[in-house]
C-alpha positions in Angstrom: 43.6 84.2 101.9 43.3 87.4 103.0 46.5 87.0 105.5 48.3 85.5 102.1 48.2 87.4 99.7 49.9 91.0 101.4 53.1 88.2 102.0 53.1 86.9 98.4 52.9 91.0 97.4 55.7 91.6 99.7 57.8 88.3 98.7 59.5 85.9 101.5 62.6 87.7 101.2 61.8 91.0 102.1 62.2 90.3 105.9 64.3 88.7 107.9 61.8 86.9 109.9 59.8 85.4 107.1 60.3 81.5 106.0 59.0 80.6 102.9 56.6 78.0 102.4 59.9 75.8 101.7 61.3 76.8 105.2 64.1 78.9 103.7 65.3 82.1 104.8 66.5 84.1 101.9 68.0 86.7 103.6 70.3 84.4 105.1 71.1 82.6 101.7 71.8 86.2 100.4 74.2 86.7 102.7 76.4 83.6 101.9 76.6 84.8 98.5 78.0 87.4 99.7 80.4 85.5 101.0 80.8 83.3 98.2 82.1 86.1 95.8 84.6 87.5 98.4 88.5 86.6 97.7 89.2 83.1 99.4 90.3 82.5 103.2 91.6 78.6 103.8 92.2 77.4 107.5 94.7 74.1 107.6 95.2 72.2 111.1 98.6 70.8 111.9 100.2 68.9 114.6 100.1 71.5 117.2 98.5 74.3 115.6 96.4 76.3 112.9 97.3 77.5 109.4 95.4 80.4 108.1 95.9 82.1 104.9 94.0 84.4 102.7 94.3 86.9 99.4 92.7 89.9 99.2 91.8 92.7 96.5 94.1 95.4 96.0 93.7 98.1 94.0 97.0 100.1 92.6 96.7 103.4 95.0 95.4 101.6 97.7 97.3 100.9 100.8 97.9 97.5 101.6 98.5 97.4 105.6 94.7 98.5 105.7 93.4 95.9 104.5 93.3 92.9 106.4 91.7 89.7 106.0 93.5 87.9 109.0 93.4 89.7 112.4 95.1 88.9 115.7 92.0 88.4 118.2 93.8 88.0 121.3 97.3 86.7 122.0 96.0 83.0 120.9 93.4 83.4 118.6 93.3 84.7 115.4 90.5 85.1 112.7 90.1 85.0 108.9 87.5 87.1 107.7 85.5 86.5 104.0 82.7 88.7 102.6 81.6 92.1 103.5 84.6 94.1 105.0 82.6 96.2 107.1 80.5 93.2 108.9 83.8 91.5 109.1 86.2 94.3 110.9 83.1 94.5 113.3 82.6 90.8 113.9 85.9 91.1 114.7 85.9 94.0 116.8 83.3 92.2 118.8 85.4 89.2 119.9 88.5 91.4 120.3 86.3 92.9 122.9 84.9 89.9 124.2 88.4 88.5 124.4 89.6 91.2 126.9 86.5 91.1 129.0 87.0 87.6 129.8 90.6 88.4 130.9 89.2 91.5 133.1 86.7 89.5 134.4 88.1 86.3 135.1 91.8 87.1 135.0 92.5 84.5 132.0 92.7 84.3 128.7 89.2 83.4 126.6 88.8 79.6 125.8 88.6 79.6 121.7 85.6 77.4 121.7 84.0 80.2 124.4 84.9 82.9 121.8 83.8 81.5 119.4 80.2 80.3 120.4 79.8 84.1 121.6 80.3 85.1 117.7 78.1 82.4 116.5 74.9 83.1 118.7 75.4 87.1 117.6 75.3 86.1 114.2 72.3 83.6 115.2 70.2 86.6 116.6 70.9 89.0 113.4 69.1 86.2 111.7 65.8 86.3 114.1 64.8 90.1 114.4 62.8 92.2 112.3 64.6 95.8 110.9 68.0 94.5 110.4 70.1 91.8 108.2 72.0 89.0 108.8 75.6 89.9 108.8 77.3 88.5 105.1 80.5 87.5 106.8 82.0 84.1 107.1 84.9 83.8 109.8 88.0 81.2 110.3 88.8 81.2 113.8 92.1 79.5 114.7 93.2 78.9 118.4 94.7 76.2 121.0 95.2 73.6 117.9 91.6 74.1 116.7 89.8 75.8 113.5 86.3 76.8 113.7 83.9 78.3 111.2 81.2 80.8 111.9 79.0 81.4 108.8 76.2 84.0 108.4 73.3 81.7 109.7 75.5 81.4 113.0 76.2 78.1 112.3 79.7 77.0 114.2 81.7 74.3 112.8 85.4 72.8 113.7 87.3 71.4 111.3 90.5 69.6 109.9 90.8 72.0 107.1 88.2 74.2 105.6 88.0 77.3 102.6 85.6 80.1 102.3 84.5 82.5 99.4 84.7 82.4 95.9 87.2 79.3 95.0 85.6 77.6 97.9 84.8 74.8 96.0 88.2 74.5 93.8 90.3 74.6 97.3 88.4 72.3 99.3 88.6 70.1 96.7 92.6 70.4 96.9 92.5 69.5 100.8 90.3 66.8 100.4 92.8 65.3 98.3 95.8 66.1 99.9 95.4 67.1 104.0 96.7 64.5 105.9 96.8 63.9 110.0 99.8 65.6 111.8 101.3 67.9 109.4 104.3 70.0 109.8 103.7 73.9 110.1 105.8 74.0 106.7 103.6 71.6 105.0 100.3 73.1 106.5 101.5 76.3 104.9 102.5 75.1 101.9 98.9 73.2 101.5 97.4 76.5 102.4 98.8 78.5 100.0 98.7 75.8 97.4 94.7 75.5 97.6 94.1 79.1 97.3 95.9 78.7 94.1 93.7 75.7 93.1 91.1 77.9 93.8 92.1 80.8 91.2 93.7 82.8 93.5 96.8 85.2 92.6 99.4 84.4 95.6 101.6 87.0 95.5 103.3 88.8 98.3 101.1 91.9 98.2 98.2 89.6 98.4 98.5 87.0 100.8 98.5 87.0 104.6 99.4 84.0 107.2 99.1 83.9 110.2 99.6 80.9 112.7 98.1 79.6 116.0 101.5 77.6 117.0 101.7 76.5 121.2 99.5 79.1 122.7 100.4 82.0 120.3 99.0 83.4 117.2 101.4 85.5 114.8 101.2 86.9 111.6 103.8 85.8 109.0 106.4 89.1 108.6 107.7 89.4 105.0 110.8 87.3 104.8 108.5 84.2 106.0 105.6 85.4 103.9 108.3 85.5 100.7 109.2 82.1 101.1 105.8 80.6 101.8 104.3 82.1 99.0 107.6 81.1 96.4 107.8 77.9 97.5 
């Protein structure tokens, strides 16, 4: 009793490293809230490739070029980022770095699934050590055909199409229903866009980014594409 009650004083989520007596770490459930309320990312796998699209907050004087919710990791990988900017630009930072190491070192380019376990055991060990927090960033990775999702327990996922942050639940319900095997690029982006909307979303051309993992490359939509993705 005496070990017990300085815990229940201090509550089991106060640190990191503390389960409850359920086994839950509430630290870690904190920070997917945090993600939860952040504008929504959607990844959408088609024949060949990876969809990724995303909205984002702007205010009226803000600039909207630094703001980005989808970045260019290496030449064929790209992310999309949901929850706390700042954990986000430097979970990306971190593979963009680990991205050209692998091509110093080994004079290739970084397998996605590589990259992407390296993310997933940094956020692991965030979630294990006493003085800091767990990051509250979920990520979209998209590379060589595939779509992965790191979220803030360090849990990695693939999947056929997935959605992140606050109309999570609205857009996954709109691929459930509608992704199919073998899409086009046109109709993955179309689906895309069309499940951020089901998920509350504004779409407008301000707002949104794409970007595309298509035979080895990944690109950013530039602003005619982006116009007729988002109007169509």
């Amino acid at each position: 009793m005496e070990f017990q009650a300085p815990m229940q004083q201090m509550g089991y989520d106060r640190a990191i490293v503390v389960f409850s007596p359920e086994g839950r770490m509430y630290q870690v459930e904190y920070a997917r809230k945090a993600v939860d309320k952040a504008s929504t990312v959607v990844g959408v796998a088609f024949a060949g490739g990876v969809v990724l699209a995303a909205t984002r907050v702007l205010q009226n004087l803000m600039i909207p070029d630094r703001v980005e919710k989808i970045a260019k990791i290496d030449e064929h990988i790209g992310a999309a980022t949901c929850g706390i900017l700042a954990d986000c630009r430097v979970l990306v930072d971190v593979a963009r770095v680990g991205a050209q190491v692998n091509r110093i070192t080994y004079d290739s380019r970084i397998e996605t699934n590589t990259l992407v376990k390296e993310i997933s055991d940094r956020v692991q060990r965030f979630t294990q050590m006493g003085g800091i927090r767990p990051y509250g960033a979920g990520l979209l990775f998209a590379g060589e055909g595939k779509l992965y999702e790191v979220d803030p327990s360090g849990t990695m996922r693939q999947w056929k199409a997935h959605a992140l942050g606050r109309g999570t639940k609205e857009a996954k319900e709109y691929l459930i229903n509608n992704f199919k095997d073998g899409l086009s690029k046109f109709d993955a982006i179309k689906l895309a866009v069309a499940s951020l909307r089901a998920g509350q979303e504004k779409t407008t051309l301000k707002s949104t980014e794409i970007g595309v993992d298509e035979n080895g490359k990944f690109y950013k939509l530039q602003e005619q594409e982006l116009k007729k993705a988002v109007t169509e």
